[in-house]
Structure formats: structure tokens, C-alpha cells
VMD Tcl script that draws the C-alpha trace (Angstrom):
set ca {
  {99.44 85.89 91.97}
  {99.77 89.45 91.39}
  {102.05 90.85 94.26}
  {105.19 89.97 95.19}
  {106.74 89.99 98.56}
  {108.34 93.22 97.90}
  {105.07 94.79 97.81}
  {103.89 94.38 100.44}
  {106.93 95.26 102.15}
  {107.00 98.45 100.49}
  {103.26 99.04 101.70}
  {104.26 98.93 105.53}
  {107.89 97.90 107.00}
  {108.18 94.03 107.85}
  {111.49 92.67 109.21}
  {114.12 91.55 106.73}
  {114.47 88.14 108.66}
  {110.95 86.92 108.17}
  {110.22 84.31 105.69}
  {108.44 85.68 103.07}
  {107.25 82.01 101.88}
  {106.43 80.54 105.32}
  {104.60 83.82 106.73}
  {103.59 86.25 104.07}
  {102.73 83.59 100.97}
  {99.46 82.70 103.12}
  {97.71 85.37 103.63}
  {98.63 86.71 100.00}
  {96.75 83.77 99.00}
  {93.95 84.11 100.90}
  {93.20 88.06 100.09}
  {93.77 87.27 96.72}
  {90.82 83.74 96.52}
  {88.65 85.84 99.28}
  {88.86 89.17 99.17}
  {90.07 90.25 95.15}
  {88.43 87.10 93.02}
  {84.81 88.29 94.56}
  {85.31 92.07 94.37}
  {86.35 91.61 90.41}
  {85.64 88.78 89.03}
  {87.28 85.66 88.28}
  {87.81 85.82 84.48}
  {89.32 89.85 85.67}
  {91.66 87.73 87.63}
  {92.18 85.29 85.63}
  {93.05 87.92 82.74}
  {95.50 90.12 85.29}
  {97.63 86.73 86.67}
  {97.76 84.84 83.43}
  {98.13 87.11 80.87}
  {99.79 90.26 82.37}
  {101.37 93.03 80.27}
  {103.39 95.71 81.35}
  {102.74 97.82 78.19}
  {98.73 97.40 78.14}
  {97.98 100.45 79.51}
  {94.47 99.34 81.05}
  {96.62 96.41 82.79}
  {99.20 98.75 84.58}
  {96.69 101.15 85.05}
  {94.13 98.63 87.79}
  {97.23 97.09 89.14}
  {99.33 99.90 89.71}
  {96.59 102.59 89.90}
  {96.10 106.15 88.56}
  {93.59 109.38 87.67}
  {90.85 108.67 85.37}
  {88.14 110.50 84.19}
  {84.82 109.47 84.81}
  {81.43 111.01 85.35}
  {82.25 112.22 88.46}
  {84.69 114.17 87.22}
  {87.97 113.14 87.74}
  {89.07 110.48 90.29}
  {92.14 108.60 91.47}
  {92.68 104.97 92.61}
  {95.63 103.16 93.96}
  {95.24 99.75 92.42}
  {94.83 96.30 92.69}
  {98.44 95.82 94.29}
  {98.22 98.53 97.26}
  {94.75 97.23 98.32}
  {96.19 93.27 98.17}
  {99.47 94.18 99.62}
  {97.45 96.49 102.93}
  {94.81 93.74 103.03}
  {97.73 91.40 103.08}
  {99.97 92.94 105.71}
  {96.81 92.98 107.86}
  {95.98 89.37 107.99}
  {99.96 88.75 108.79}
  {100.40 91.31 111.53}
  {97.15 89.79 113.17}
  {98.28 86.48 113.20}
  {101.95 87.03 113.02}
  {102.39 86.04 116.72}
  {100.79 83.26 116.45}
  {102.79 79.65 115.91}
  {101.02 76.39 115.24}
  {103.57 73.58 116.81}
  {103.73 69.98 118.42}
  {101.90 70.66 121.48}
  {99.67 73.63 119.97}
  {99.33 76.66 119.21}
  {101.53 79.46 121.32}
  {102.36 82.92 120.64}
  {106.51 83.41 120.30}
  {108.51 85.35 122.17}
  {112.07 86.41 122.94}
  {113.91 88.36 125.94}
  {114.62 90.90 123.24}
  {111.29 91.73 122.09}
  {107.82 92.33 124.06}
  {104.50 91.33 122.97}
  {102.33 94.78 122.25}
  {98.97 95.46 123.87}
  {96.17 93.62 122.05}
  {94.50 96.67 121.94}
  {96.76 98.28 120.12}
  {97.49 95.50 117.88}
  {93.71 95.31 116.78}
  {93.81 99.04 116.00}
  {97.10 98.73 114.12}
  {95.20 95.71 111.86}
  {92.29 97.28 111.56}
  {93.63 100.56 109.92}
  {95.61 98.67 107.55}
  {92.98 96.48 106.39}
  {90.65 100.05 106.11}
  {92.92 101.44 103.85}
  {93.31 98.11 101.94}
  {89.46 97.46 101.36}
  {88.97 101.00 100.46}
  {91.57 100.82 98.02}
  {90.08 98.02 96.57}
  {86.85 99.67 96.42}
  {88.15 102.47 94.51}
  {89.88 100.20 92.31}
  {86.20 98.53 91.07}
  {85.13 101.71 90.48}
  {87.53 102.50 88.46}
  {87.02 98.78 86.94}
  {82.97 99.45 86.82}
  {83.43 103.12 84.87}
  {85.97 101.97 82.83}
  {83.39 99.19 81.47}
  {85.72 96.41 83.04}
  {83.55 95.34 85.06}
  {79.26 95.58 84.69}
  {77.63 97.51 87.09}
  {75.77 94.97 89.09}
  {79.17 92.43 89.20}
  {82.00 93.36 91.90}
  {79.36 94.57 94.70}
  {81.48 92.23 97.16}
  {83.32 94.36 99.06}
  {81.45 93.95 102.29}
  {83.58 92.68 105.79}
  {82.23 89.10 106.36}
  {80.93 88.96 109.56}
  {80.31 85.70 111.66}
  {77.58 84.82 114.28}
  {77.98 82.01 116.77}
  {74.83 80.13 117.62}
  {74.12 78.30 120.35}
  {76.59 78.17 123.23}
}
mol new
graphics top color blue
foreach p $ca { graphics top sphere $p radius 0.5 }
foreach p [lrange $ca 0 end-1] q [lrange $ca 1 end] { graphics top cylinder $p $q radius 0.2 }
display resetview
């Protein structure tokens, strides 16, 4: 994997008492096999996670981000680790509430804290999984100029959207 706990904390505020292993380790998982592998490749992953070096300048430069010069003209991107850590904190503040247990699944509660409007939950998740996909997306651009990544691979950055047929 190529964030760490503390990135994603450092991306939005999560409480110090929440297990990073239990609650965050899933969904950092899951961006990373459904959302990063497609958008760059596997052997780009494969390349970042395995064989990571600080001083390579073209590794710290996708994971941690940067300007770079391009036709365009110049542009910036964040990196690889804002858009996993936003994409990440996304997935656990939607589903944060939510505990599977012995006799299903229920949403916890305490007297000293209040569920917030779903509403306003939704629109919470929703902005930081924007940011997260669109830094991501400038991150394959950077990938796809810098000759990283081909021009016709890393074109799957679309939201996968579900239909229910039937009843």
C-alpha cells in the first residue's frame, strides 16, 4: 500500500480513538484495488508499492505531487497519496456509522454524540470523494505527459454507477 494512516488523517481530521486497522485499513484497500490500480495501471502500482524510492525524483514526484511542465504550459498535481487518502476518508465517513454485529447490521450511537442529517452526511462524502477523484485525475495526467503512462491506458476514472433491474 502506498498511504499510511497518517495520511489520511492529515487529509481531513478523524478521531484519535478510532482504529486505524479495524476502520480505515478497508477502505484504503479498496480505493487502492478499485479506484488507483484501474486509473494507472497495475505494473505503475506494482512499481510505486514494491519498489518505492524516496530519492527517485519521478517516484516522489506522482506520490507526493508537484508543478510540471507540459504542453499546456505549466500545471500542478497533488499526487497519488492526496487523491487515495480523500477517496479514502470518503468511503469511511460514509460507512463509518455503520456496524456489522450478531443480530445485524445497526448504526452506533452514544448519549454523547448525535447522528448528523443524512443529507448532510452525503454532501460531506461527496465533496471529499470530488476532490479525491479529481486529484487522481490530475495525477494521470501528469502520469500520461510525463510518458508514464500511454495515452489511451488510465482512461478509468469514471464513477461506477449501478442499475437495479427488475423489482
Amino acid at each position: 500500500m502506498i498511504v499510511e494512516y497518517e495520511h489520511i488523517r492529515q487529509a481531513r481530521p478523524i478521531a484519535d480513538n478510532i482504529d486505524d486497522e479495524k476502520r480505515l485499513l478497508p477502505y484504503m484497500r479498496e480505493v487502492e484495488n478499485l479506484e488507483l490500480i484501474p486509473a494507472i495501471g497495475a505494473e505503475n502500482y506494482r512499481e510505486l508499492d514494491a519498489n518505492f524510492d524516496e530519492e527517485n525524483p519521478t517516484h516522489s514526484h506522482i506520490l507526493h505531487g508537484g508543478y510540471y511542465d507540459c504542453q499546456c504550459g505549466t500545471q500542478m498535481h497533488a499526487g497519488l497519496i492526496q487523491a487515495v487518502s480523500y477517496l479514502t476518508y470518503a468511503r469511511f465517513a460514509r460507512n463509518n456509522k455503520v456496524n456489522a454485529t450478531a443480530f445485524g447490521i445497526v448504526t452506533k450511537t452514544t448519549q454523547f454524540s448525535e447522528p448528523i442529517d443524512e443529507r448532510t452526511l452525503v454532501r460531506h462524502t461527496n465533496e471529499a470523494e470530488k476532490i479525491g477523484r479529481e486529484y487522481l485525475r490530475q495525477t494521470v495526467e501528469y502520469m500520461k505527459c510525463s510518458g508514464i503512462i500511454c495515452c489511451n491506458k488510465g482512461n478509468k476514472l469514471f464513477k461506477r454507477k449501478f442499475k437495479s433491474i427488475g423489482d
